[in-house]
LOVEXTOR-513190 format. One record per residue (C-alpha): residue in three letters; x, y, z. Coordinates in Angstrom, 1 decimal. Each point is the difference from the previous one (the first is absolute). Layout:
N
ALA;X;Y;Z
...
This chain:
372
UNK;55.3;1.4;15.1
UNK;-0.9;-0.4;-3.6
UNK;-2.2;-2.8;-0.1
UNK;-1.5;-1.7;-3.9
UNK;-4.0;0.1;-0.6
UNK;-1.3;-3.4;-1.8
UNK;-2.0;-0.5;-2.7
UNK;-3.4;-1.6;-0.4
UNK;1.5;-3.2;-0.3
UNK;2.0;0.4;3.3
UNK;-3.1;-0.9;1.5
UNK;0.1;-3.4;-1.0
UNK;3.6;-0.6;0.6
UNK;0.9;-1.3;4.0
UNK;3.1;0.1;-0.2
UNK;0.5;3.4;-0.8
UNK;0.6;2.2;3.4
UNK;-2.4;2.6;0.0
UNK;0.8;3.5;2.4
UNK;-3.0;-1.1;2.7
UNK;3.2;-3.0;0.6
UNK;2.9;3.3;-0.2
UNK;-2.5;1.9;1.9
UNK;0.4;-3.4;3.0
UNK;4.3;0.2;-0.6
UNK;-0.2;-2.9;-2.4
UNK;2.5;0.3;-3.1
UNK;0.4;-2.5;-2.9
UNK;2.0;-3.0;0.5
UNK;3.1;1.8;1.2
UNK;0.8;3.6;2.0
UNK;2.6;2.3;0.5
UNK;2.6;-1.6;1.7
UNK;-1.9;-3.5;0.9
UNK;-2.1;2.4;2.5
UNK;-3.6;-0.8;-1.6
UNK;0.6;-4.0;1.3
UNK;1.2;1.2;3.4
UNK;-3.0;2.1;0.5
UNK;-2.4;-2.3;-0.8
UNK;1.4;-2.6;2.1
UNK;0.3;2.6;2.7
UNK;-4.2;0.4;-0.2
UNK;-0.4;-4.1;-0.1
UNK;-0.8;-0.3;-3.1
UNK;2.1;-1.8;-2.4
UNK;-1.7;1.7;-3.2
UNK;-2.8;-2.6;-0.9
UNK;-2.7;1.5;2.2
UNK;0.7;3.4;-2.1
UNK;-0.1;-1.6;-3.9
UNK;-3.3;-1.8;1.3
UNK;-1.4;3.7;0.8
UNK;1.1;1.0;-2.6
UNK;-1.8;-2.5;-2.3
UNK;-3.1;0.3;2.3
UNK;-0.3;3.4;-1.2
UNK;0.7;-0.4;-3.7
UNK;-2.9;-2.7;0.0
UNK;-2.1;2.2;1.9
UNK;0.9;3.1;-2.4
UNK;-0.6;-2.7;-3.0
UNK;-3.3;-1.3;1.4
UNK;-0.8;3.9;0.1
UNK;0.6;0.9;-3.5
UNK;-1.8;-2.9;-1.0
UNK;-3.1;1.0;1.9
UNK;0.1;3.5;-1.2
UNK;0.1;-0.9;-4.0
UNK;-3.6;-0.9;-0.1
UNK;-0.8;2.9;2.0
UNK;1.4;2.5;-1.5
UNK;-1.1;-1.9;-3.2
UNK;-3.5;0.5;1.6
UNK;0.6;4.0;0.8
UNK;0.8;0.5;-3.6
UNK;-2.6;-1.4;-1.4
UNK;-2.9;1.7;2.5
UNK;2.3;3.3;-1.0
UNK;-0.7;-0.7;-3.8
UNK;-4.0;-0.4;1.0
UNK;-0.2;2.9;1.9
UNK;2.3;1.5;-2.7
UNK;-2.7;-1.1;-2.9
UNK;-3.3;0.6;2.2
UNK;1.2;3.9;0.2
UNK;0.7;0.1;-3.5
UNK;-3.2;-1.5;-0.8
UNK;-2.4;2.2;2.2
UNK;-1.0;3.5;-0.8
UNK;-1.4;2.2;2.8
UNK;-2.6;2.6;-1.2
UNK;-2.4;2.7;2.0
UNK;-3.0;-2.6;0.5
UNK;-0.6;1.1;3.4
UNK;-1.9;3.7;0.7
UNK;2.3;2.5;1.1
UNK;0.3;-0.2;3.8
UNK;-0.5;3.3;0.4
UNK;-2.8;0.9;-2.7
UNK;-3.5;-1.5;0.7
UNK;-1.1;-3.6;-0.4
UNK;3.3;-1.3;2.3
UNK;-2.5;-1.4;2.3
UNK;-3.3;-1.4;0.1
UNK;-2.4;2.9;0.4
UNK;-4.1;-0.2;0.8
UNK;-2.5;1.9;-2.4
UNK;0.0;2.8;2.3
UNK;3.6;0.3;-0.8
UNK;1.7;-1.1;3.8
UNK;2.9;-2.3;-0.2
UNK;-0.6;-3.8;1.1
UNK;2.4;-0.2;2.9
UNK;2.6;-3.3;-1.0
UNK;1.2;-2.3;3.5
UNK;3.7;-0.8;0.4
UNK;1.3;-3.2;-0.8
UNK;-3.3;-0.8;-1.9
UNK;2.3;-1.9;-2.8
UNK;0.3;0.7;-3.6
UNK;-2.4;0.5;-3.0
UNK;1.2;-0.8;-3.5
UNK;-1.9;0.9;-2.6
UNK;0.7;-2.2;-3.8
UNK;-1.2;2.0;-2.8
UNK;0.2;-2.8;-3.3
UNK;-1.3;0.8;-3.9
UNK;-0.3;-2.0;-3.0
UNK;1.1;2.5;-2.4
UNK;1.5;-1.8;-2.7
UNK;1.6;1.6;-3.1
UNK;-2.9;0.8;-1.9
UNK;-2.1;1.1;3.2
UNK;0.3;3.3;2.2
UNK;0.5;-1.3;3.6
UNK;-1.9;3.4;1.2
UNK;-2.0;-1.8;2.5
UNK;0.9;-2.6;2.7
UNK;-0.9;-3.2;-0.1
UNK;1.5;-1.8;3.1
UNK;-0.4;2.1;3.6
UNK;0.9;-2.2;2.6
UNK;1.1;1.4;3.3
UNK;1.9;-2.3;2.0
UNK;-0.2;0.8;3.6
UNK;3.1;-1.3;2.3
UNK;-0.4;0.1;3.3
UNK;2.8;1.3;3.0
UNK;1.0;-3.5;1.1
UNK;-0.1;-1.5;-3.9
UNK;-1.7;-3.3;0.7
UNK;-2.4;0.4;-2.7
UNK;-0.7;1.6;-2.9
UNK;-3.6;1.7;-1.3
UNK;-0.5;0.7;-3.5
UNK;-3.5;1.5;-0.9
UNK;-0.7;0.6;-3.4
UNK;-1.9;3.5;-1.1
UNK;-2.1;-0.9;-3.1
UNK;0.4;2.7;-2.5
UNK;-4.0;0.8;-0.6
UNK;-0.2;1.0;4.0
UNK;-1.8;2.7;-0.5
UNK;1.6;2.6;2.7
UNK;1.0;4.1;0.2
UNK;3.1;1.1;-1.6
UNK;1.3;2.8;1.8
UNK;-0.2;3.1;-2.1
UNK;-2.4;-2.3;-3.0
UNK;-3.2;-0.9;1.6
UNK;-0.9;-3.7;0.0
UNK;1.0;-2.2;-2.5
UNK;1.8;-3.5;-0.5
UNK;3.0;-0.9;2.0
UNK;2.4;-0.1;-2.6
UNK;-1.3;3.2;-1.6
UNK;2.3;1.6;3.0
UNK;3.1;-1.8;-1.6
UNK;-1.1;1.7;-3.3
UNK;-0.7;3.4;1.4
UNK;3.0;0.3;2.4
UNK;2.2;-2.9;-0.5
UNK;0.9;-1.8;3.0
UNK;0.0;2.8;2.8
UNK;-3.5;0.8;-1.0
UNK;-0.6;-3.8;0.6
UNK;1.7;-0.2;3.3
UNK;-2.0;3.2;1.0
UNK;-3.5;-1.4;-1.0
UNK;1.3;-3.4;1.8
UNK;1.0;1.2;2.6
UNK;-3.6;2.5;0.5
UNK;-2.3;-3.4;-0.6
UNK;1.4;-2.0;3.2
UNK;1.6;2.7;2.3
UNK;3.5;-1.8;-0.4
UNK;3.5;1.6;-1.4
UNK;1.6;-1.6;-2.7
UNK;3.3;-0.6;0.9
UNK;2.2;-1.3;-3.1
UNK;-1.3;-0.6;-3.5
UNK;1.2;-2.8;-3.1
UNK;-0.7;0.6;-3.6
UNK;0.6;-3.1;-2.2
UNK;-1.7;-1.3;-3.0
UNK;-1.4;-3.5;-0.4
UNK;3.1;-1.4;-2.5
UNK;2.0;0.6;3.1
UNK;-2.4;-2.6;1.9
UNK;0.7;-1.9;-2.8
UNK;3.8;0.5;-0.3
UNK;-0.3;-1.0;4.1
UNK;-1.7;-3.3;-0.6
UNK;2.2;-1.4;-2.9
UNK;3.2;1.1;2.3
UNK;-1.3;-2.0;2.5
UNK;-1.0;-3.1;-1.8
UNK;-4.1;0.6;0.6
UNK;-1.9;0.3;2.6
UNK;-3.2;-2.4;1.0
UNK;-2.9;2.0;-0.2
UNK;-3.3;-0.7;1.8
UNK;-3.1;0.6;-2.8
UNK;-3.1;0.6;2.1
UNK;-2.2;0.3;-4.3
UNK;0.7;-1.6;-3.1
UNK;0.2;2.2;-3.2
UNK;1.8;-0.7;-3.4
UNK;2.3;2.5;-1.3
UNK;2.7;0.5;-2.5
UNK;0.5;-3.7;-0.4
UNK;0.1;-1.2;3.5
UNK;-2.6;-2.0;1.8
UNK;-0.5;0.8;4.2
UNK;-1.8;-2.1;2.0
UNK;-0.8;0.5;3.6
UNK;3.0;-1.3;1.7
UNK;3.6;0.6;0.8
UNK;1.5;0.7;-3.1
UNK;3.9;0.4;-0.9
UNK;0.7;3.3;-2.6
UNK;2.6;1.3;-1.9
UNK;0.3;3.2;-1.0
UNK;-2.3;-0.1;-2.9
UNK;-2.8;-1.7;1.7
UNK;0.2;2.4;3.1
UNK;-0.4;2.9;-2.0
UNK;-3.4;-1.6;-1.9
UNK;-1.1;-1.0;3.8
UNK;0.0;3.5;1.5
UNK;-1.0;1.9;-3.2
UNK;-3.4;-2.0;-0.1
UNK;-3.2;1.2;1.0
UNK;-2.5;-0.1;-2.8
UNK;-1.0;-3.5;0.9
UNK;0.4;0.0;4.2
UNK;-2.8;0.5;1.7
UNK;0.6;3.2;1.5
UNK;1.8;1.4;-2.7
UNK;2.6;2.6;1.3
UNK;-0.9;-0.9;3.8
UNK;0.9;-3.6;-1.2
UNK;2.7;0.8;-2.2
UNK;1.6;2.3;3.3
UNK;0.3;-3.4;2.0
UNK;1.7;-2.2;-2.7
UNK;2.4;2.7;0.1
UNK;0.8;-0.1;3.8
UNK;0.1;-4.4;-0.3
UNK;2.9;1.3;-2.3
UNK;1.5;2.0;2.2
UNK;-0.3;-2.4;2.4
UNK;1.4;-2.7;-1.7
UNK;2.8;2.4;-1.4
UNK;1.0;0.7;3.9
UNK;0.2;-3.3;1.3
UNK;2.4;-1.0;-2.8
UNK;2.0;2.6;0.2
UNK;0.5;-0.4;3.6
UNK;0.5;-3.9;-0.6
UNK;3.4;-1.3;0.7
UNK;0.7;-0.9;-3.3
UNK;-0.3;3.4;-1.2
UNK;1.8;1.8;3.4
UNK;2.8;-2.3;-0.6
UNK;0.8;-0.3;-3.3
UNK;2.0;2.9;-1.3
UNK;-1.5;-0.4;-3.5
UNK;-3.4;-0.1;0.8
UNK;0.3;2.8;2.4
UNK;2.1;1.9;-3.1
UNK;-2.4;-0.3;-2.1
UNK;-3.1;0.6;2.0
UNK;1.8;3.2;2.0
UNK;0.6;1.3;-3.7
UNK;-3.8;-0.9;-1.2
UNK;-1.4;1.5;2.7
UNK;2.0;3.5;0.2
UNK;0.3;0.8;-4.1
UNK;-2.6;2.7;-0.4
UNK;-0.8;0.2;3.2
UNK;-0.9;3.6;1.6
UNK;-0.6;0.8;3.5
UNK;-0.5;3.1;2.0
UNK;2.2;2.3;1.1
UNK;0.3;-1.3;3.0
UNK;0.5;-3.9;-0.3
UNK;3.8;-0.4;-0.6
UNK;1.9;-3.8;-0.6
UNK;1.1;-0.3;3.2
UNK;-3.9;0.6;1.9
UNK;-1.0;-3.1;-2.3
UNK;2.7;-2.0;0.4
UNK;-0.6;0.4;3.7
UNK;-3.7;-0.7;-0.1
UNK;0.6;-3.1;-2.0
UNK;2.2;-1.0;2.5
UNK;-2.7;0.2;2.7
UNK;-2.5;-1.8;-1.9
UNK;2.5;-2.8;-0.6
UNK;-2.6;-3.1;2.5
UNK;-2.8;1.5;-2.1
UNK;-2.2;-3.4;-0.9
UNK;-3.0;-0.5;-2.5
UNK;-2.6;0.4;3.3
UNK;1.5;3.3;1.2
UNK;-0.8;1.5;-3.6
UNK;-3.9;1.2;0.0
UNK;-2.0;1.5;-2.4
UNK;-2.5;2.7;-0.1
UNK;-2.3;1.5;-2.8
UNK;-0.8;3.7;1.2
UNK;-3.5;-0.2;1.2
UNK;-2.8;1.2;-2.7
UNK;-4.0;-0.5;0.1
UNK;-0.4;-0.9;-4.0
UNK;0.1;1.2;-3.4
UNK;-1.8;3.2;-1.3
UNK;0.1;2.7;-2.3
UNK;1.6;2.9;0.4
UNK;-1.5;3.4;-1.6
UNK;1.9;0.5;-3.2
UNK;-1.4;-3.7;-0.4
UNK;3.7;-2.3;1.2
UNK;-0.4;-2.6;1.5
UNK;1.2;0.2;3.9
UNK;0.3;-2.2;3.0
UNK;-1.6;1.6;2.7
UNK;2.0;0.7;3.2
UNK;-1.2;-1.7;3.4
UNK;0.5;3.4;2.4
UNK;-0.3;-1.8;3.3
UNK;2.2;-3.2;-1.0
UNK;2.9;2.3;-1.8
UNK;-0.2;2.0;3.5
UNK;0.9;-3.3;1.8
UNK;2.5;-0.8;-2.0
UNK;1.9;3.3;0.2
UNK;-0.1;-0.2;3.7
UNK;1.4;-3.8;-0.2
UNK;2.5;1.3;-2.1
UNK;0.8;3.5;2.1
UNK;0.0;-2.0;3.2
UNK;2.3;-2.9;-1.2
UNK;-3.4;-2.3;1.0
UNK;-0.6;-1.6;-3.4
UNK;0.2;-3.8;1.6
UNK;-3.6;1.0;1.5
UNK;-1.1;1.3;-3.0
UNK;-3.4;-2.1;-1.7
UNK;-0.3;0.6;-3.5
């Protein structure tokens, strides 16, 4: 039997009989022979009960179409996102080679620093100021951010550059000398030596992408533990809210904190701090601009290892998603106090039995019972 498909608008029409309503021995109005009536009437059913089916259906198929508009509305926008974060992010060899030496933590006698299962992740941020008339050879921003298995907090401890630590292959020197010798695998290796802990995942980004970030999100409220003047703008101890602009003067500061790098290394993790709570804010998550804009900010120029692909970081996002301001805690890498080093640099000087501590914190997934 040759039956007639509908069109989109078909939907919408009740009176039109549909082949579920053929499918049942219903015909249109009239049958072959007067037969359709007399079968109907055979069934008791004098062809109302049927139409009213029928236009049960078309609502229901209505109310269906009308749910799936906005969804699918929805699935093409997340599609452009992903679509944009991918094009954004470049992958690049800033992990060592899992099969060459420095994949995992090793002791100075050269033994590997066994790693437990499900210990959670370790991200390591490597940021630079380079600007257009500067060579960003060194880093200025090491922050590794420590996630544990069950994701109900996140640890970010910041490595001042001066530490004064071995670099595998260089003798002692600087921290961000590594970044300079090596680039980032030499880093991750020298890292990785000081606290006994693999690095799983690393993030290079400048600081005009933090400052892209801000602006996309309309500011963030910062919490300024020091004053200091700079560029214009005025801090005071206090919440304050930045754009941009006034972000980037407040974490390139440290001439005038009291700690200078040490200090400067915790305005920069307020920032982040502030940076992750918007972003994780409602009125970012849910509104598609903001998100746009912020997902494009954050990803242009970004490189990550080898390893960490778009859909890992979607998915860890994901998981972090009840992640409030008191499950965020920071952490300066332990150090005893300034020195000298002997071609005459000036060094922060590495607490051994602290930075031990905290590599076991962070190896055994125990960091809540770490005292720094």
């Amino acid at each position: 039997m040759e039956t007639t498909r509908g069109t989109a608008s078909d939907l919408f029409d009740p009176d039109r009989v549909d082949a579920d309503a053929l499918a049942d021995g219903g015909s249109g109005s009239s049958g072959s022979g007067g037969s359709g009536d007399d079968h109907g009437k055979g069934r008791g059913d004098d062809g109302s009960g049927r139409r009213e089916k029928r236009r049960n259906r078309k609502v229901l198929v209505a109310a269906l179409v009308l749910l799936l508009v906005p969804v699918l509305a929805v699935g093409g926008y997340l599609a452009w996102l992903n679509h944009l974060v991918t094009d954004n992010v470049k992958q690049e060899l800033l992990l060592p080679d899992a099969s060459g030496p420095g994949a995992l933590p090793t002791l100075p006698d050269g033994s590997v620093v066994t790693q437990p299962a499900g210990n959670g992740t370790n991200y390591l941020i490597i940021g630079n100021d380079a600007g257009p008339d500067r060579v960003g050879a060194r880093s200025d921003v090491m922050v590794l951010v420590h996630i544990p298995a069950d994701h109900s907090r996140v640890t970010l401890i910041h490595f001042p550059r001066d530490l004064y630590v071995s670099i595998p292959g260089k003798g002692k020197n600087k921290l961000n000398a590594a970044y300079a010798f090596g680039g980032a695998p030499l880093l991750v290796r020298t890292m990785q030596d000081l606290l006994g802990v693999r690095v799983d995942h690393v993030a290079m980004l400048g600081f005009e992408q933090f400052k892209a970030m801000t602006d996309a999100v309309g500011g963030v409220d910062v919490n300024v533990e020091e004053p200091s003047k700079d560029n214009g703008y005025d801090f005071q101890v206090g919440t304050m809210h930045m754009d941009g602009d006034m972000a980037l003067a407040f974490v390139r500061e440290r001439k005038q904190l009291s700690e200078g790098d040490i200090s400067r290394g915790r305005r920069q993790l307020a920032f982040i701090k502030a940076l992750m709570l918007k972003t994780l804010n409602k009125d970012v998550l849910l509104n598609p601009v903001k998100l746009g804009q912020f997902a494009d900010a954050a990803t242009k120029n970004l490189t990550v290892d080898q390893h960490l692909d778009v859909g890992t970081m979607r998915s860890e996002a994901l998981a972090l998603r009840d992640i409030r301001g008191g499950d965020i805690r920071f952490i300066t890498a332990p150090f005893t106090g300034f020195g000298t080093s002997p071609a005459g640099a000036s060094i922060d000087i590495v607490d051994e039995v602290k930075m031990k501590d905290l590599g076991e914190a962070i190896r055994n997934d125990e960091l809540n019972s770490y005292q720094d």
